[in-house]
Wavefront OBJ file of the C-alpha trace (Angstrom):
o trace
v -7.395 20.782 16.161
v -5.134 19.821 13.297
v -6.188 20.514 9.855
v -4.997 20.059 6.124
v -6.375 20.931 2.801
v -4.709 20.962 -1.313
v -6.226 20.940 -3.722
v -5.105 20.894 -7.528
v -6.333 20.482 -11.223
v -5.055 18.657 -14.342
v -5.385 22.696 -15.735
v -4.679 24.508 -12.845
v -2.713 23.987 -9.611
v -3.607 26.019 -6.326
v -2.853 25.395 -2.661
v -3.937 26.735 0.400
v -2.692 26.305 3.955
v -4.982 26.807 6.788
v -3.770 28.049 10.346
v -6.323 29.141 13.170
v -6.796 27.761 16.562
v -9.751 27.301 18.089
v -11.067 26.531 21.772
v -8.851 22.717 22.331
v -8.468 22.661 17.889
v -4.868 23.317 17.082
v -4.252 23.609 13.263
v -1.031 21.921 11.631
v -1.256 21.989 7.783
v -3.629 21.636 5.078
v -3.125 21.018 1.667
v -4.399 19.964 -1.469
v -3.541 18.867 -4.663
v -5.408 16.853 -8.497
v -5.960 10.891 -11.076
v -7.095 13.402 -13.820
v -6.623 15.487 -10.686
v -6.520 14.409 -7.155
v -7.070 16.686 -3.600
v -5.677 15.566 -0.387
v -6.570 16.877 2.940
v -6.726 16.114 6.959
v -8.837 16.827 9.971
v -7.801 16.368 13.254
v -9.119 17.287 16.860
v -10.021 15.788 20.430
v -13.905 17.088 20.475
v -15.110 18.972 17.302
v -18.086 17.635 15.350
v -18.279 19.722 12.646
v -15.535 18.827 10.097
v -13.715 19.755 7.373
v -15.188 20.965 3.927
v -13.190 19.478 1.736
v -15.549 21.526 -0.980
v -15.940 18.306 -3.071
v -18.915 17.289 -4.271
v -20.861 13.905 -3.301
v -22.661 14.011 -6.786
v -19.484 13.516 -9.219
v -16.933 12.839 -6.887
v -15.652 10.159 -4.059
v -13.260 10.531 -1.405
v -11.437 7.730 0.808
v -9.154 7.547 3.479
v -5.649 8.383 3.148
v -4.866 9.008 7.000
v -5.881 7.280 10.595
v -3.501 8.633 13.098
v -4.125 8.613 17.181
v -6.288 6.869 19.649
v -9.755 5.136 18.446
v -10.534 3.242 21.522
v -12.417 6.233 23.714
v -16.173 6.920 23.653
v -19.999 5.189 24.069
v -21.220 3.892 26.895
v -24.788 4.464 27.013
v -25.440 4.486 23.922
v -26.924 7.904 24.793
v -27.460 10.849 22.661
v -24.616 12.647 24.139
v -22.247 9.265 23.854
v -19.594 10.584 20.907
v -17.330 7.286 19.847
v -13.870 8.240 18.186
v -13.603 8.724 14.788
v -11.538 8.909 11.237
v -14.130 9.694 8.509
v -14.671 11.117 5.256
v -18.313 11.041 3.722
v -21.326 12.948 3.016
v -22.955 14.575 6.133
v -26.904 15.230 6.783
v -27.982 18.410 6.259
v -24.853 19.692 5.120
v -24.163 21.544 1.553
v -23.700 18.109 -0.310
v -20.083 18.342 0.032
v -17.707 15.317 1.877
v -16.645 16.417 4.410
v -13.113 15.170 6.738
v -14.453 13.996 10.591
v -11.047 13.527 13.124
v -12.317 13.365 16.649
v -12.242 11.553 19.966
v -14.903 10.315 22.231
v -16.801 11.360 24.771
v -18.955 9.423 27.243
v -22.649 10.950 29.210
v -22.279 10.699 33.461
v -24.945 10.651 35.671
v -26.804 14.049 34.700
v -26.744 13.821 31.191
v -23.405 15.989 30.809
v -21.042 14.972 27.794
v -17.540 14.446 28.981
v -14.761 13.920 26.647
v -11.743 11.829 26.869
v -9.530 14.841 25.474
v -8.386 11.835 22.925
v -7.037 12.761 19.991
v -8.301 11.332 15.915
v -6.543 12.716 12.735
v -8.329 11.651 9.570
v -6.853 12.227 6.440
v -8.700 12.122 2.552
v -8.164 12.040 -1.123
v -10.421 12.868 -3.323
v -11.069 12.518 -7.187
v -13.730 13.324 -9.912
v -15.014 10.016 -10.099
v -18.110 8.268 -8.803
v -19.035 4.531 -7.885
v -21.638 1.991 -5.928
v -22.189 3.795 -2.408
v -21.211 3.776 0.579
v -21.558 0.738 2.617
v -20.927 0.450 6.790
v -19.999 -2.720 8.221
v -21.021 -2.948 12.412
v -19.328 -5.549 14.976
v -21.363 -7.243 17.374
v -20.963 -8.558 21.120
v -18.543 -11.392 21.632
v -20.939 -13.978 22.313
v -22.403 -13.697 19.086
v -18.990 -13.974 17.160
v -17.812 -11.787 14.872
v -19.633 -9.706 12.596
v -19.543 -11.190 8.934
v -18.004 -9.593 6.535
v -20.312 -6.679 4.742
v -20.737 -6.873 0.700
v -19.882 -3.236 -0.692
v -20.175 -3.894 -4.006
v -19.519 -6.162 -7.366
v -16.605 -6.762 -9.367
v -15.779 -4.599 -12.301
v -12.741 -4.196 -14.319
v -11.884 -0.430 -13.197
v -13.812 -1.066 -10.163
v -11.361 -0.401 -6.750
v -12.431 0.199 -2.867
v -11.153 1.651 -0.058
v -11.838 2.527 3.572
v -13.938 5.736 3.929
v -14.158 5.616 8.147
v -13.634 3.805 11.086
v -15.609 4.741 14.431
v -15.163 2.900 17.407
v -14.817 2.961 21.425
v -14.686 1.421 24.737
v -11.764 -0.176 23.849
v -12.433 -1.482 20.472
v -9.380 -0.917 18.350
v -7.130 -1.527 21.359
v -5.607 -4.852 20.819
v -2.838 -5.455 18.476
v -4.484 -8.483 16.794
v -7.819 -6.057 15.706
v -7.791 -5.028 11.893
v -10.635 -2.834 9.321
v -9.923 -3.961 5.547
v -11.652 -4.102 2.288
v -11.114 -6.739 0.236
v -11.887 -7.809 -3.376
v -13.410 -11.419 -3.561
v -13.303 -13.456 -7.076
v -14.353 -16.693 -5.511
v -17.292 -17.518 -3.261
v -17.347 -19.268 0.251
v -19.561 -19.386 3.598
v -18.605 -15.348 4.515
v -18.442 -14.341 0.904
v -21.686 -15.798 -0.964
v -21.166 -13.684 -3.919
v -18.050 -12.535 -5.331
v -17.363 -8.269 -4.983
v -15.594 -5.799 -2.615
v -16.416 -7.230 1.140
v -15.263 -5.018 4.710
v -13.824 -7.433 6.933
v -12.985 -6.496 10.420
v -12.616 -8.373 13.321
v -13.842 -6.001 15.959
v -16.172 -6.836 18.722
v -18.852 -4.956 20.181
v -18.206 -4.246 23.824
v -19.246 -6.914 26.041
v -20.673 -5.179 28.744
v -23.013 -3.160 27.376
v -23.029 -3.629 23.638
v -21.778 -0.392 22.049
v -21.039 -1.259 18.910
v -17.759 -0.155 16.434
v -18.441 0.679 12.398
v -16.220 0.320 9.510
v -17.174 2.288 6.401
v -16.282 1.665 2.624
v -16.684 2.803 -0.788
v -16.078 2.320 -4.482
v -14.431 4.334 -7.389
v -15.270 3.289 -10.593
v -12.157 4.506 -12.808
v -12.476 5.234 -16.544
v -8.982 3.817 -16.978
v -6.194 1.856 -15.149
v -3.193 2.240 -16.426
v -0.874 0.623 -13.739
v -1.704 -0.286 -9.799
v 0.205 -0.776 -6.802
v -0.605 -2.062 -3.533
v 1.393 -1.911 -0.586
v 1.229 -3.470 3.325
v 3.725 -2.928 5.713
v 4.367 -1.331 9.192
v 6.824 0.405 11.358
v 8.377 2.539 7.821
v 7.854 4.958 5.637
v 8.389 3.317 2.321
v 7.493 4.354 -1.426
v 4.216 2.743 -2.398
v 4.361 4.133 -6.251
v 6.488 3.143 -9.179
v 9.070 5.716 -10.276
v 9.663 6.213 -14.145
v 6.466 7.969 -14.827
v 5.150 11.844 -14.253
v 1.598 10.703 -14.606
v -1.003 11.296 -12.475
v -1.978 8.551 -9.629
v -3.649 8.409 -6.335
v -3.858 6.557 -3.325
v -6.496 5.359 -0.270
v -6.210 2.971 2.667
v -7.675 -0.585 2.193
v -6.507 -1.833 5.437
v -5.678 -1.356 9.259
v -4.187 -3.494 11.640
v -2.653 -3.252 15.153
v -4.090 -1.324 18.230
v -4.826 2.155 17.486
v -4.386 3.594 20.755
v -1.826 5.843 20.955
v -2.746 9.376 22.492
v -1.134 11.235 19.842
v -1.546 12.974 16.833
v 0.879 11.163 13.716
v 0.678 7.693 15.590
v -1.558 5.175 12.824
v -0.760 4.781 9.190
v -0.651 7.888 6.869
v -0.453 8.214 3.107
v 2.174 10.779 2.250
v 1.022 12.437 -1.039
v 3.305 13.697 -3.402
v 4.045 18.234 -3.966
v 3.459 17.305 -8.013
v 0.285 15.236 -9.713
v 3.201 13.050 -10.893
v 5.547 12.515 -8.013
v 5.834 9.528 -5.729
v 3.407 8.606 -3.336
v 4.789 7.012 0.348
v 3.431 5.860 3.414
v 4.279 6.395 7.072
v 3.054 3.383 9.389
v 4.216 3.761 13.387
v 6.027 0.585 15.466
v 3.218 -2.160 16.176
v 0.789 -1.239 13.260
v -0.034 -2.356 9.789
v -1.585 -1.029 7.593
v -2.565 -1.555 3.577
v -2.516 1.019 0.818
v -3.772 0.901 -3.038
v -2.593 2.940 -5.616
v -4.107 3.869 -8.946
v -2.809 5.507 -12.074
l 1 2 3 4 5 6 7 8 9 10 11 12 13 14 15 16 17 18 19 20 21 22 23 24 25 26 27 28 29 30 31 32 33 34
l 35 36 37 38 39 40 41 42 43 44 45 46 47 48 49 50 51 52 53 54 55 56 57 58 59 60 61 62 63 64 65 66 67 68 69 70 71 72 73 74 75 76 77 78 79 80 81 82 83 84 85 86 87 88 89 90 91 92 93 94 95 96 97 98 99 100 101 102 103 104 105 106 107 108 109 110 111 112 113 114 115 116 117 118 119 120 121 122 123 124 125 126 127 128 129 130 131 132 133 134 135 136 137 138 139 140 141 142 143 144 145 146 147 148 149 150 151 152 153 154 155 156 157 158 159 160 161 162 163 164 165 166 167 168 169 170 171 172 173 174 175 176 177 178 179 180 181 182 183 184 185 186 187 188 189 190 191 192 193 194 195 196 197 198 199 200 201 202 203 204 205 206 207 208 209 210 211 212 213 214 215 216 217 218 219 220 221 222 223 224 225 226 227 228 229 230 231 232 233 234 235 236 237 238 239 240 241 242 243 244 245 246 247 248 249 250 251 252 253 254 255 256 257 258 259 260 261 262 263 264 265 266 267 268 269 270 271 272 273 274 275 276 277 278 279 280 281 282 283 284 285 286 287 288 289 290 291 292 293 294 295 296 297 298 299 300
C-alpha cells in the first residue's frame, strides 16, 4: 500500500508523514497541507478496502480528486458479492465516522467456489480537500454497447462560485483500457439533446462490458466557493507542467475535471497526478504519463 496525508491551516501549519507496511500495502508518503486552507493526501494499494481517513468532515467540507495513477481495468465478473472492481475514490463511506475517506485499490474477481481472487493490480487515488460545501455527490454508470453510451449525468446547476470536479472512477473488465476512453465533468451554459438543462454534467464514454454487463461508475461533486478571485484550467499529457499563475502567495487549490487515455498501466505513478505545492501560496503542477490526458481546475 502507498499512502499520503498533509494537512495545513490558514492559522496553523502541521504535517505528518505516514510509513507502515502492511500484509501486500506498502506506504510511500503522506502529506497534507490548507483555499482558506487546503489538505492533500493519497491512498494507494492492490486489495485493501478500508481507506484512508483523511479526518475531514462530510458536513462542512468537500474533497475531489487530485490523483488517478495505475491500472483501472481489473475486477467484476459476476457481479457477485465478492466481485471488487478497481478503484480511485474519495467520498463519504457507510457506516464510517462521517469523515471522507481516500479508496486506491484493484480488483478482484469470485471463481467457482465463491473465493475472491485479486488481480494484485495496483490504484493510487489522490485528494484535496477544503472547508467548503456544495450540491452532492452525483455517480454517472455506463451501460452495455448495444445500448450506446450512457448519457451524460446532471450534477448540478450553474452558479457564479459554483466549480466541479471528479470525486471517483471505478471500473473493470477492461473498461478504461482503450486509449480513446475518457471520465470528465463539464460545465454546460447552453442546452441540447444530452444536456436538457444547463449545469455541471459527467460525461464519459465508457461501456459496460459486453459479455456480461458489469458496469463502470464515474463520480462527481460540487464546491460552492465564497469567492473566486482568479481560475486556471489546464489539459495536457505526457508533462509535468505548472497549472497556477505565479505572482501571487495566495492561497489556491486544485482537483481533476478530466481523464483520458487507457489507464492500464500496472504501476503505481502511471495516470495523471496533481502536484501540490510545500506552501498555501506556492505553485501548483501536474504530472500526466506518455499516452494520457488528463484536465485540471484551479481555484484561488
Amino acid at each position: 500500500m502507498r499512502s499520503m496525508f498533509m494537512i495545513g491551516l490558514a492559522v496553523s501549519l502541521s504535517a505528518c508523514a505516514m510509513d507502515e507496511t502492511e500484509g501486500d500495502i506498502e506506504t510511500t508518503t503522506v502529506t497534507e497541507a490548507l483555499v482558506s486552507g487546503w489538505a492533500v493526501g493519497a491512498w494507494g494499494t492492490t486489495t485493501d478496502l478500508v481507506g484512508f481517513d483523511t479526518g475531514w468532515s462530510t458536513s462542512n467540507s468537500t474533497c475531489v480528486l487530485t490523483q488517478v495513477t495505475g491500472n483501472l481495468t481489473e475486477g467484476g465478473y459476476w457481479q457477485a458479492a465478492t466481485d471488487v472492481l478497481s478503484e480511485a475514490s474519495v467520498g463519504y463511506k457507510l457506516n464510517s465516522n462521517g469523515h471522507y475517506w481516500i479508496l486506491g485499490h484493484g480488483g478482484a474477481y469470485t471463481n467457482q467456489v465463491n473465493q475472491r481472487v485479486w488481480a494484485n493490480n495496483p490504484v493510487m487515488a489522490g485528494a484535496v480537500c477544503v472547508p467548503y460545501t456544495g450540491p452532492a455527490e452525483v455517480t454517472w454508470k455506463s451501460q452495455q454497447p448495444q445500448y450506446g453510451i450512457a448519457d451524460p449525468k446532471k450534477v448540478a446547476g450553474l452558479a457564479a462560485t459554483r466549480r466541479c470536479f471528479l470525486t471517483g472512477v471505478a471500473s473493470g473488465m477492461g473498461a478504461f483500457g482503450k486509449s480513446t476512453d475518457f471520465a470528465r465533468v463539464v460545465k454546460v451554459t447552453s442546452t441540447d439533446s444530452k444536456h436538457p438543462t444547463t449545469g455541471w454534467y459527467i460525461e464519459s464514454n465508457l461501456e459496460s462490458n459486453a459479455t456480461n454487463g458489469q458496469p463502470a461508475y464515474v463520480s462527481a461533486a460540487c464546491i460552492d466557493f465564497p469567492s473566486i478571485w482568479a481560475e486556471w484550467g489546464a489539459w495536457f499529457g505526457g508533462a509535468t507542467n505548472i497549472i497556477t499563475a505565479q505572482g501571487d502567495s495566495l492561497p489556491k487549490m486544485c482537483g481533476l475535471t478530466g481523464l483520458h487515455g487507457a489507464w492500464n498501466a500496472n504501476s503505481w505513478t502511471n495516470g495523471a497526478t496533481i502536484n501540490a505545492p510545500s506552501t498555501q501560496g506556492g505553485l501548483w503542477s501536474m504530472t500526466v504519463s506518455a499516452g494520457k490526458s488528463a484536465e485540471a481546475n484551479c481555484i484561488e
